[in-house]
LUMLUMDREN-2810 file (N, C-alpha, C; in Angstrom, 1 decimal):
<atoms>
<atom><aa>X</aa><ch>A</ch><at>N</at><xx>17.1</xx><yy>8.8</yy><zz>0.2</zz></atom>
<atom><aa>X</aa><ch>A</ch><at>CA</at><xx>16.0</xx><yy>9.5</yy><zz>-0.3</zz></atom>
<atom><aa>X</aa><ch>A</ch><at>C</at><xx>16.0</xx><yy>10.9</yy><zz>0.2</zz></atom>
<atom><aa>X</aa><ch>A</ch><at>N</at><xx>15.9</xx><yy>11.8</yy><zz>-0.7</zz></atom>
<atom><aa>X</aa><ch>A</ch><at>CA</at><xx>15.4</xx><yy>13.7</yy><zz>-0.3</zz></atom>
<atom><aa>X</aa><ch>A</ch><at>C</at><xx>14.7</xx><yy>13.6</yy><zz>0.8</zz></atom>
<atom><aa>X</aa><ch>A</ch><at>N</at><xx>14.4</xx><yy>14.4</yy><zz>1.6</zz></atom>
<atom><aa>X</aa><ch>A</ch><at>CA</at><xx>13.7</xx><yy>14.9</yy><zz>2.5</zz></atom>
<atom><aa>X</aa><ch>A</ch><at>C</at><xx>12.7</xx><yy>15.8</yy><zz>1.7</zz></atom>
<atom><aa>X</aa><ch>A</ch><at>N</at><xx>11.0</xx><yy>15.8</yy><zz>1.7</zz></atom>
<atom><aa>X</aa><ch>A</ch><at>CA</at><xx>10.4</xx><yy>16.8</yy><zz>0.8</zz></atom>
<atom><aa>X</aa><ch>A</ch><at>C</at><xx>10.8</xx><yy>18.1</yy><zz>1.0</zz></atom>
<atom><aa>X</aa><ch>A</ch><at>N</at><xx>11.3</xx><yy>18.4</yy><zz>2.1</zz></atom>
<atom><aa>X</aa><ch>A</ch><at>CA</at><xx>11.6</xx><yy>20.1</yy><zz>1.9</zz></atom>
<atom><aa>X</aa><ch>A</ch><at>C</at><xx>13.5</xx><yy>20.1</yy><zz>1.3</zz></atom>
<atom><aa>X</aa><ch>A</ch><at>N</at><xx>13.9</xx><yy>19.5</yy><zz>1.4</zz></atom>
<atom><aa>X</aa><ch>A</ch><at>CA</at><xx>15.4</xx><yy>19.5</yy><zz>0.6</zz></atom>
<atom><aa>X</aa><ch>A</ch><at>C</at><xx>14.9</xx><yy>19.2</yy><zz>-1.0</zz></atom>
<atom><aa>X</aa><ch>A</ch><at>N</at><xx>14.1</xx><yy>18.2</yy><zz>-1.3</zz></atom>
<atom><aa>X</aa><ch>A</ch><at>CA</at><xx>13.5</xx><yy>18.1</yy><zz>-2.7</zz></atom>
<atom><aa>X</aa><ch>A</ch><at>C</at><xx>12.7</xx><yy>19.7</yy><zz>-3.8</zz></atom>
<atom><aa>X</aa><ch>A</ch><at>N</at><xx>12.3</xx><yy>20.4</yy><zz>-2.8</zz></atom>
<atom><aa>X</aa><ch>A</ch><at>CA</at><xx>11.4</xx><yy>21.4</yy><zz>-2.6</zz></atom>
<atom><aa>X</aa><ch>A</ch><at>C</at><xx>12.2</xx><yy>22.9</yy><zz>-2.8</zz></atom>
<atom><aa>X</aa><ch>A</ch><at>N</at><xx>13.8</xx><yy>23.0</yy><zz>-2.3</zz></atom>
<atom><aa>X</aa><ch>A</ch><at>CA</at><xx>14.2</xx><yy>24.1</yy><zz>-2.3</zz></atom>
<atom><aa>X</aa><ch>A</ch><at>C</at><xx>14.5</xx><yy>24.5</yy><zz>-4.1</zz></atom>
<atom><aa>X</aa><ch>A</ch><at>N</at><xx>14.4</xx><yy>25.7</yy><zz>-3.9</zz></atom>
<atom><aa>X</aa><ch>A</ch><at>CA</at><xx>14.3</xx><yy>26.7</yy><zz>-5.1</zz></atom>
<atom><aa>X</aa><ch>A</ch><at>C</at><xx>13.1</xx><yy>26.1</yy><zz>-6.5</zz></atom>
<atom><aa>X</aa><ch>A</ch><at>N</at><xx>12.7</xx><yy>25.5</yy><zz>-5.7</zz></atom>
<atom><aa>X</aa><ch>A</ch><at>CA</at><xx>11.6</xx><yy>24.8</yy><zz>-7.2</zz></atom>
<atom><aa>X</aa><ch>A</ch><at>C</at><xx>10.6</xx><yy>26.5</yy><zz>-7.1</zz></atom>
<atom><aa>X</aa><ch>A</ch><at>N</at><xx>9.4</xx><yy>26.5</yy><zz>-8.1</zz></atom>
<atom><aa>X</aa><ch>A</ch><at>CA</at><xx>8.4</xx><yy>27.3</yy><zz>-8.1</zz></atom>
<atom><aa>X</aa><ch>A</ch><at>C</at><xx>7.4</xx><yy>26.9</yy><zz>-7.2</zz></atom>
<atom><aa>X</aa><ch>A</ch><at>N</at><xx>7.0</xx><yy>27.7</yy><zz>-6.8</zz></atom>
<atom><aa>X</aa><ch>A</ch><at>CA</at><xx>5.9</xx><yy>28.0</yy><zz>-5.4</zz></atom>
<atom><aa>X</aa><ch>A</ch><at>C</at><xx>4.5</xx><yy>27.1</yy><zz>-6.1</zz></atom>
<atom><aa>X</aa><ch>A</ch><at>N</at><xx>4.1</xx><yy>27.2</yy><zz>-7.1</zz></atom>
<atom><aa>X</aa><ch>A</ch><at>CA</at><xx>2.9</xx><yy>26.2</yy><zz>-7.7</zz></atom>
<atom><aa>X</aa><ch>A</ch><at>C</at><xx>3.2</xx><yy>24.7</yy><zz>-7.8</zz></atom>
<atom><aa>X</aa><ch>A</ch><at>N</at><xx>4.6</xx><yy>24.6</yy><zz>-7.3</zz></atom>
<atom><aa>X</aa><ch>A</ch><at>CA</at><xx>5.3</xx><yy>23.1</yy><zz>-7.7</zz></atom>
<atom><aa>X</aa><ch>A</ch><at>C</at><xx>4.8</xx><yy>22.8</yy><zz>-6.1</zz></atom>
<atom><aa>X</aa><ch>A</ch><at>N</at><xx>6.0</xx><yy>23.9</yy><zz>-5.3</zz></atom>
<atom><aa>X</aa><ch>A</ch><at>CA</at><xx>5.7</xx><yy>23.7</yy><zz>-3.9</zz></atom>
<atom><aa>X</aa><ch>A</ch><at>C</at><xx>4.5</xx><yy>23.1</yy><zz>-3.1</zz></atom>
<atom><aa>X</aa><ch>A</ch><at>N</at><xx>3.3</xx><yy>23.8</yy><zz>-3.8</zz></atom>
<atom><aa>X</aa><ch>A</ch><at>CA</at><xx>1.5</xx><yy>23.9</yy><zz>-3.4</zz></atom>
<atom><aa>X</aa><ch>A</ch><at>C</at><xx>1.6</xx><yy>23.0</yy><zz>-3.5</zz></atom>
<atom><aa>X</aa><ch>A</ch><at>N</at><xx>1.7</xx><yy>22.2</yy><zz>-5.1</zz></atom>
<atom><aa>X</aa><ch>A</ch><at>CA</at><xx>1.3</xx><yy>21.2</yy><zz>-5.6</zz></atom>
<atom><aa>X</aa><ch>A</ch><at>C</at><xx>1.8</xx><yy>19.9</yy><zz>-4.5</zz></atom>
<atom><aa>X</aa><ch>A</ch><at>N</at><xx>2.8</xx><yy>20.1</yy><zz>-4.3</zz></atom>
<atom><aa>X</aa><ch>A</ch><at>CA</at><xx>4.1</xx><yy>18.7</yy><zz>-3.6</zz></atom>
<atom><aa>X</aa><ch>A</ch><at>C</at><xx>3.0</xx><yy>19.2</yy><zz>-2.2</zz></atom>
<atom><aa>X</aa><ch>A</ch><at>N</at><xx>2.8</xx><yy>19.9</yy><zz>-1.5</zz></atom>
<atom><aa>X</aa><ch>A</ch><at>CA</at><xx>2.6</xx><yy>20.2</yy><zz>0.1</zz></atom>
<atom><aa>X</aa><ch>A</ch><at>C</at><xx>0.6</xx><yy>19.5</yy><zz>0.2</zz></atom>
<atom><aa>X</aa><ch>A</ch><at>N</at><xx>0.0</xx><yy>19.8</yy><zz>-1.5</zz></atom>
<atom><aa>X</aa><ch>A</ch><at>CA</at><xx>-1.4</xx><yy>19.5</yy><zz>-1.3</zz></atom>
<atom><aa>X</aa><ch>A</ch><at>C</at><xx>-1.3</xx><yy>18.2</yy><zz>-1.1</zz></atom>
<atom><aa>X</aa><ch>A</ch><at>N</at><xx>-0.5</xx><yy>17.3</yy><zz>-1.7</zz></atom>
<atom><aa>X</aa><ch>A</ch><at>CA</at><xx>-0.9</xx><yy>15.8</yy><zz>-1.5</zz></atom>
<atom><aa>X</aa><ch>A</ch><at>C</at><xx>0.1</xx><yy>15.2</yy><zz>-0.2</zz></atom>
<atom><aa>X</aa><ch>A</ch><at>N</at><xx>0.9</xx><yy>16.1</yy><zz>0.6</zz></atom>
<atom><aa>X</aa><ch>A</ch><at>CA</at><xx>1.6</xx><yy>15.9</yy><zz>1.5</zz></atom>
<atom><aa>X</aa><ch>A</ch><at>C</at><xx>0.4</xx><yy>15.9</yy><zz>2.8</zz></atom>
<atom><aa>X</aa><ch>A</ch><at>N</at><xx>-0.9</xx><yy>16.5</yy><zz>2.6</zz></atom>
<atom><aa>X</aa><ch>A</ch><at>CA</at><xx>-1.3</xx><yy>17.4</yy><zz>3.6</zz></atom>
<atom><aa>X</aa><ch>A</ch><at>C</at><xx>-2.1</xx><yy>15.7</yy><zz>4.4</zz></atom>
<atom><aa>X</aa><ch>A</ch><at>N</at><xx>-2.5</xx><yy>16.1</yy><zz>5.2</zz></atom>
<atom><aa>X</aa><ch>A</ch><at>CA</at><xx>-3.4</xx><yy>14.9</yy><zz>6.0</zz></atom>
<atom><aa>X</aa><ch>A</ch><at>C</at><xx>-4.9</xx><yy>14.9</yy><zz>5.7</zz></atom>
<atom><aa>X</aa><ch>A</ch><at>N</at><xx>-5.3</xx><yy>15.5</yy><zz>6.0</zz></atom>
<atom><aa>X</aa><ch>A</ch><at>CA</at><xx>-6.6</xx><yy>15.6</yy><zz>5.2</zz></atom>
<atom><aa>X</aa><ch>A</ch><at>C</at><xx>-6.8</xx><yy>15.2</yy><zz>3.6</zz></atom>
<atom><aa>X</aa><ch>A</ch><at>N</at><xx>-5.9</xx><yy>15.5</yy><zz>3.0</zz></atom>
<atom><aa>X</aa><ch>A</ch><at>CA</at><xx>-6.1</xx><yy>15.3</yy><zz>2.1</zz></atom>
<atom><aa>X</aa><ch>A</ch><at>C</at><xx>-5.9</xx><yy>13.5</yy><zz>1.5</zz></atom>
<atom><aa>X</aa><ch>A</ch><at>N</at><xx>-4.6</xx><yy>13.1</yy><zz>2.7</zz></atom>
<atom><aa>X</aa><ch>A</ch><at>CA</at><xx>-4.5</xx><yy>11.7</yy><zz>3.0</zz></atom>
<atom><aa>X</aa><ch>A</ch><at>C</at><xx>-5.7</xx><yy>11.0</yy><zz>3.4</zz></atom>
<atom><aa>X</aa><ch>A</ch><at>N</at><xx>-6.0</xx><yy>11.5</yy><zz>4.3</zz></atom>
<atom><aa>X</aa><ch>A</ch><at>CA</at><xx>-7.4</xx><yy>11.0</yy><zz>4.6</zz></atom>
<atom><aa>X</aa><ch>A</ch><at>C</at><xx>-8.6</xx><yy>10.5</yy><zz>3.5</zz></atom>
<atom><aa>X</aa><ch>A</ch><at>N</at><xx>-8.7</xx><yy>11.5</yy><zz>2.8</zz></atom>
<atom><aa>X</aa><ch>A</ch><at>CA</at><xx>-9.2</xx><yy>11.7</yy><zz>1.6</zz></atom>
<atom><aa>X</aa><ch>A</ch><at>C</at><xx>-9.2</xx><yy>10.4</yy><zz>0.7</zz></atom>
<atom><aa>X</aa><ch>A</ch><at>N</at><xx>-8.1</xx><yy>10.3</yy><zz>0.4</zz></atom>
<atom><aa>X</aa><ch>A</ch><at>CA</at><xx>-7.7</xx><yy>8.9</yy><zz>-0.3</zz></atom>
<atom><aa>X</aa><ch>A</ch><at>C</at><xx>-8.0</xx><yy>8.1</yy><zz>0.3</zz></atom>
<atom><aa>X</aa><ch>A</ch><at>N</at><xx>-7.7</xx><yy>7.3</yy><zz>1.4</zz></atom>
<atom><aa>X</aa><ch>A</ch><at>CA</at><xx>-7.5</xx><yy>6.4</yy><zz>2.2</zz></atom>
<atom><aa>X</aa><ch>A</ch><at>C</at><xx>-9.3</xx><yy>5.9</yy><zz>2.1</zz></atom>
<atom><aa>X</aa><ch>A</ch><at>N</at><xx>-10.3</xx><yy>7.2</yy><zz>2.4</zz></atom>
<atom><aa>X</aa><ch>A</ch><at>CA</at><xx>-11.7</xx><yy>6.8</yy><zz>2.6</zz></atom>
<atom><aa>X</aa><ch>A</ch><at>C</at><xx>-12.5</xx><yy>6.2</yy><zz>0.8</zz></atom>
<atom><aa>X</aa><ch>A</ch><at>N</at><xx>-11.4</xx><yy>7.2</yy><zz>-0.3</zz></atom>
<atom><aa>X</aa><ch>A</ch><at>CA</at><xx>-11.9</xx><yy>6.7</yy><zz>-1.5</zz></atom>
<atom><aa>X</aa><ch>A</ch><at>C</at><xx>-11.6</xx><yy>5.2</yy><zz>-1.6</zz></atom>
<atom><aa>X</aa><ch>A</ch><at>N</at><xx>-10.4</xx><yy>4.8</yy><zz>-1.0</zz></atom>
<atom><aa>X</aa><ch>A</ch><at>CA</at><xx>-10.0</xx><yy>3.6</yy><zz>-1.6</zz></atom>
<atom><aa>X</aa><ch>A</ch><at>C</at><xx>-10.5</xx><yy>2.7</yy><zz>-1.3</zz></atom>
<atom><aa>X</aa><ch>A</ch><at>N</at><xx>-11.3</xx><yy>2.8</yy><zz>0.1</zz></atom>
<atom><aa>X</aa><ch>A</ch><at>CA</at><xx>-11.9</xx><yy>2.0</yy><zz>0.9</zz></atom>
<atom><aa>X</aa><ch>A</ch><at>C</at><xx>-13.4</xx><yy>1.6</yy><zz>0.3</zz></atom>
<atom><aa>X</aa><ch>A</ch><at>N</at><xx>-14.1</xx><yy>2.8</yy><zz>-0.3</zz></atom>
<atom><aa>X</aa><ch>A</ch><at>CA</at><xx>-15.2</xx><yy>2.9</yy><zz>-1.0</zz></atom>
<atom><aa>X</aa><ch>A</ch><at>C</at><xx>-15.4</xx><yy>1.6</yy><zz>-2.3</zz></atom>
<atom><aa>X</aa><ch>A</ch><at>N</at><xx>-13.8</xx><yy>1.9</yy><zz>-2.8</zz></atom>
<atom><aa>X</aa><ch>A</ch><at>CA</at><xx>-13.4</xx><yy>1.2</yy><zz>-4.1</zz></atom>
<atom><aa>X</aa><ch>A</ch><at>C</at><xx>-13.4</xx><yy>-0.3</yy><zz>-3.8</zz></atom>
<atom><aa>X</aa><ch>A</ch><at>N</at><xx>-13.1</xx><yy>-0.2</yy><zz>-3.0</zz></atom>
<atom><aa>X</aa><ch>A</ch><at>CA</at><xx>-12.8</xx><yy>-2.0</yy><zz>-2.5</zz></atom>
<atom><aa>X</aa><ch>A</ch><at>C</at><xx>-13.7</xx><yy>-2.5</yy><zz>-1.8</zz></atom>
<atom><aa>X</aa><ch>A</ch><at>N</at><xx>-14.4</xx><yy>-1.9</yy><zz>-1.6</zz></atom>
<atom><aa>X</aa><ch>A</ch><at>CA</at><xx>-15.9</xx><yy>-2.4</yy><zz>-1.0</zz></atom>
<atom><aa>X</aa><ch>A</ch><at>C</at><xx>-16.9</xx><yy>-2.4</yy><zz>-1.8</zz></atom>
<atom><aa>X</aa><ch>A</ch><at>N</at><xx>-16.9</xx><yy>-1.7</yy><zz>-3.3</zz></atom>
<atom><aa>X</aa><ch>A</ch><at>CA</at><xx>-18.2</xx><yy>-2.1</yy><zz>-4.4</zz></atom>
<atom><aa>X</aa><ch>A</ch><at>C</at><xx>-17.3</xx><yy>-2.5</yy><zz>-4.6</zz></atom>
<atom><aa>X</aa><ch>A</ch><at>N</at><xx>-16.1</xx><yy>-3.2</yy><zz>-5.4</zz></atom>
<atom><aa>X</aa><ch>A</ch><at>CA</at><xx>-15.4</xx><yy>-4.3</yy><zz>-5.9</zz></atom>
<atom><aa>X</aa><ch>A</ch><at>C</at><xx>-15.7</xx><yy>-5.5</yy><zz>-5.2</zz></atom>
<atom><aa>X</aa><ch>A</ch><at>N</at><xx>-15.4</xx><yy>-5.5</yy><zz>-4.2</zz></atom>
<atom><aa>X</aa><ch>A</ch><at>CA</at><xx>-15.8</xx><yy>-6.6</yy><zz>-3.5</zz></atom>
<atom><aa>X</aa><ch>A</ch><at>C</at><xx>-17.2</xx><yy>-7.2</yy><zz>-3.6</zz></atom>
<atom><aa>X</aa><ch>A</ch><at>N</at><xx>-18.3</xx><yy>-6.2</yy><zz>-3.3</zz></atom>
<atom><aa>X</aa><ch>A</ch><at>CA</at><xx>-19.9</xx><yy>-6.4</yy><zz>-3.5</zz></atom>
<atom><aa>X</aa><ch>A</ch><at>C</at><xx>-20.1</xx><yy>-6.7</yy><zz>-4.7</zz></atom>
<atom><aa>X</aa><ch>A</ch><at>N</at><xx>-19.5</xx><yy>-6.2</yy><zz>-6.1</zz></atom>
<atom><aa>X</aa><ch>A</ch><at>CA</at><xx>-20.1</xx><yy>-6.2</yy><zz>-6.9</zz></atom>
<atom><aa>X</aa><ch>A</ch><at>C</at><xx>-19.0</xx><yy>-7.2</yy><zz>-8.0</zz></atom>
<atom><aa>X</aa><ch>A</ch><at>N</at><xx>-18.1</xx><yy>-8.3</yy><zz>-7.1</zz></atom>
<atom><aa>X</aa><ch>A</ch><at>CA</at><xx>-17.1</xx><yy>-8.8</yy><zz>-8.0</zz></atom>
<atom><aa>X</aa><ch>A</ch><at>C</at><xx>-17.7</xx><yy>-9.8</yy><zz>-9.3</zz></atom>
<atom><aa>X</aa><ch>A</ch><at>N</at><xx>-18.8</xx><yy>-10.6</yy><zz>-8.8</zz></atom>
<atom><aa>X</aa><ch>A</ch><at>CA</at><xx>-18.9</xx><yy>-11.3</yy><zz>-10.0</zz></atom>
<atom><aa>X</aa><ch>A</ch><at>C</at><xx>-19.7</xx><yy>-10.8</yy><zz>-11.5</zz></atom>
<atom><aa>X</aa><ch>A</ch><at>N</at><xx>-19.8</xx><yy>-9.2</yy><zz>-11.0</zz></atom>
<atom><aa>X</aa><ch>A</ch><at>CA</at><xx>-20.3</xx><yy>-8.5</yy><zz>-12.4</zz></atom>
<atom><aa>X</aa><ch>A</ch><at>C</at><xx>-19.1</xx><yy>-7.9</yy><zz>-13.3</zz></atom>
<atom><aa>X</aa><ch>A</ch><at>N</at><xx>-18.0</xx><yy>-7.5</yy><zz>-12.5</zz></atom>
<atom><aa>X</aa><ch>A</ch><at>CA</at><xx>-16.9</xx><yy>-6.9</yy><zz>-12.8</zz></atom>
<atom><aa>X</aa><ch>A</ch><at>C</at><xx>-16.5</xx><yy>-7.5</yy><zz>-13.8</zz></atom>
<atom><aa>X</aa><ch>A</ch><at>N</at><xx>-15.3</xx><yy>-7.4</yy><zz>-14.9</zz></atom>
<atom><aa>X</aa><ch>A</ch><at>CA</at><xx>-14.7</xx><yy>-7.7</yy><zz>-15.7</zz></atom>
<atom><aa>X</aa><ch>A</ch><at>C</at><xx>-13.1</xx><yy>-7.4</yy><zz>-15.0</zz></atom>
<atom><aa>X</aa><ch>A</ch><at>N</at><xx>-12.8</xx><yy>-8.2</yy><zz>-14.3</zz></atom>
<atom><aa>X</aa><ch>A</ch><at>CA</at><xx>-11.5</xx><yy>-7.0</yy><zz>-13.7</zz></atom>
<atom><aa>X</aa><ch>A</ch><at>C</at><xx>-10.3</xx><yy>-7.5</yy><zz>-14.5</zz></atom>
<atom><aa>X</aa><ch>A</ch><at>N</at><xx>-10.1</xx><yy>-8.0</yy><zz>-15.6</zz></atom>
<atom><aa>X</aa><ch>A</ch><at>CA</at><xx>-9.1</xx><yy>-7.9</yy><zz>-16.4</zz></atom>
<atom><aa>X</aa><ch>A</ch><at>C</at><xx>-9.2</xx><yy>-6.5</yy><zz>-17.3</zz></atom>
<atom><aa>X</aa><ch>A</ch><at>N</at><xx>-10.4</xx><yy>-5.7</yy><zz>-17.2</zz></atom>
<atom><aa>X</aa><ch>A</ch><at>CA</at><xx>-10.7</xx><yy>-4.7</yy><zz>-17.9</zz></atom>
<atom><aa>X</aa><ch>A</ch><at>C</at><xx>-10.6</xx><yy>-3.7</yy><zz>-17.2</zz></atom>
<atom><aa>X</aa><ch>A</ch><at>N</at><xx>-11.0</xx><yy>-3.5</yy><zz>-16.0</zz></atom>
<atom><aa>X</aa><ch>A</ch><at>CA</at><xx>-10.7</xx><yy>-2.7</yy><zz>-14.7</zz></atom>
<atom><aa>X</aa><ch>A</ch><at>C</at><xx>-9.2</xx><yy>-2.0</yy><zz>-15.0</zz></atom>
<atom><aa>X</aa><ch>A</ch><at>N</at><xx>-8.2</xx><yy>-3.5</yy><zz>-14.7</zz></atom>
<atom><aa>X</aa><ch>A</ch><at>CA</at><xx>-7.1</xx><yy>-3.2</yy><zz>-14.4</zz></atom>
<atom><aa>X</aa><ch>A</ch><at>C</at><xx>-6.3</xx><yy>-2.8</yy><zz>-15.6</zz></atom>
<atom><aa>X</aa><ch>A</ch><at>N</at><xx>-6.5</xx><yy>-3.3</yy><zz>-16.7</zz></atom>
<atom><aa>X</aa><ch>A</ch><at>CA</at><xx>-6.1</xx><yy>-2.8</yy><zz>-17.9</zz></atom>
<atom><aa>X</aa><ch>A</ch><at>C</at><xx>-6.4</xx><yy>-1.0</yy><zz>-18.0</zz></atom>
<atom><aa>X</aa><ch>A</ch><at>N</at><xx>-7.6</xx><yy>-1.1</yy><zz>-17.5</zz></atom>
<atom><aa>X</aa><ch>A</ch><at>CA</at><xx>-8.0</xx><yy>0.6</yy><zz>-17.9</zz></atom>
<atom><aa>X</aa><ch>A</ch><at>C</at><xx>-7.0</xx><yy>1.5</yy><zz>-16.3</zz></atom>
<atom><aa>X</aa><ch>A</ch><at>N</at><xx>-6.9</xx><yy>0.9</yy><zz>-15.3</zz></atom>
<atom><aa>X</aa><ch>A</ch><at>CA</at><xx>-6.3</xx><yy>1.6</yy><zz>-14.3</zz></atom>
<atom><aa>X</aa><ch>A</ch><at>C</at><xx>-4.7</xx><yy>1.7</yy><zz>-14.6</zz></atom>
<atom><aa>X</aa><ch>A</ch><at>N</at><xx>-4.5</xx><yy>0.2</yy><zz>-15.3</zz></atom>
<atom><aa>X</aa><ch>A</ch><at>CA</at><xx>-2.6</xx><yy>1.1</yy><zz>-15.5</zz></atom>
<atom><aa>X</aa><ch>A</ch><at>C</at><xx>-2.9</xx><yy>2.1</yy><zz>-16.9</zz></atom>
<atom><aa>X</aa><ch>A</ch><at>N</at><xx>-3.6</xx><yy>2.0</yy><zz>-18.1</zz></atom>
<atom><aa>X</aa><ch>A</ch><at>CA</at><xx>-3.6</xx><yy>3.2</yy><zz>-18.6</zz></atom>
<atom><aa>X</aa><ch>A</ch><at>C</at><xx>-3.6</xx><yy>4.1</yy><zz>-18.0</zz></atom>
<atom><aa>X</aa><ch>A</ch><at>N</at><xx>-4.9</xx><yy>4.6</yy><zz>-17.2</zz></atom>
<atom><aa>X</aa><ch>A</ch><at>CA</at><xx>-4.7</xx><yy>6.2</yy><zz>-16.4</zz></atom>
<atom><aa>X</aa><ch>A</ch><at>C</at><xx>-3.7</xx><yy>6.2</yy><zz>-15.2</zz></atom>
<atom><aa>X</aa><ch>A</ch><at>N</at><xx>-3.1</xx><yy>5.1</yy><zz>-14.8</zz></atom>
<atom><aa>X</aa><ch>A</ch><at>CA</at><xx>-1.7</xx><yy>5.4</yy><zz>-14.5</zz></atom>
<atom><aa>X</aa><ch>A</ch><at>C</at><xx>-0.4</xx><yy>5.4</yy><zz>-15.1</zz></atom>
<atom><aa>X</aa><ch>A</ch><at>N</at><xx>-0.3</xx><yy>5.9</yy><zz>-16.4</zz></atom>
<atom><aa>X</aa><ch>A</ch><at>CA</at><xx>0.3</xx><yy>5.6</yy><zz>-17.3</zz></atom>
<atom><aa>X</aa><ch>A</ch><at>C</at><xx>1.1</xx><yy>7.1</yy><zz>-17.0</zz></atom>
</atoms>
């Protein structure tokens, strides 16, 4: 596998930003606290959920 900065060389600098914003720690952090959020009303709130519908709708917007 590339090294990010061997992946990185001669690309455009907006590419660069982009690859280094989600590289950054904070911003890891960031995730890590949303996901925790996510999984804790899922959890609280599982028997209202429809989670065949959840998950159908999350691989679309991971699509």
């Amino acid at each position: 596998m590339l090294a990010r900065k061997d992946y990185l060389k001669g690309k455009q600098q907006i590419y660069i930003d982009f690859v280094n914003s989600y590289a950054d720690e904070t911003f890891q952090g960031y995730v890590h606290e949303m996901i925790q959020l996510l999984d804790d009303l899922v959890t609280k709130h599982q028997d209202e959920l429809d989670m065949d519908l959840l998950l159908q709708q999350f691989m679309y917007s991971s699509a």
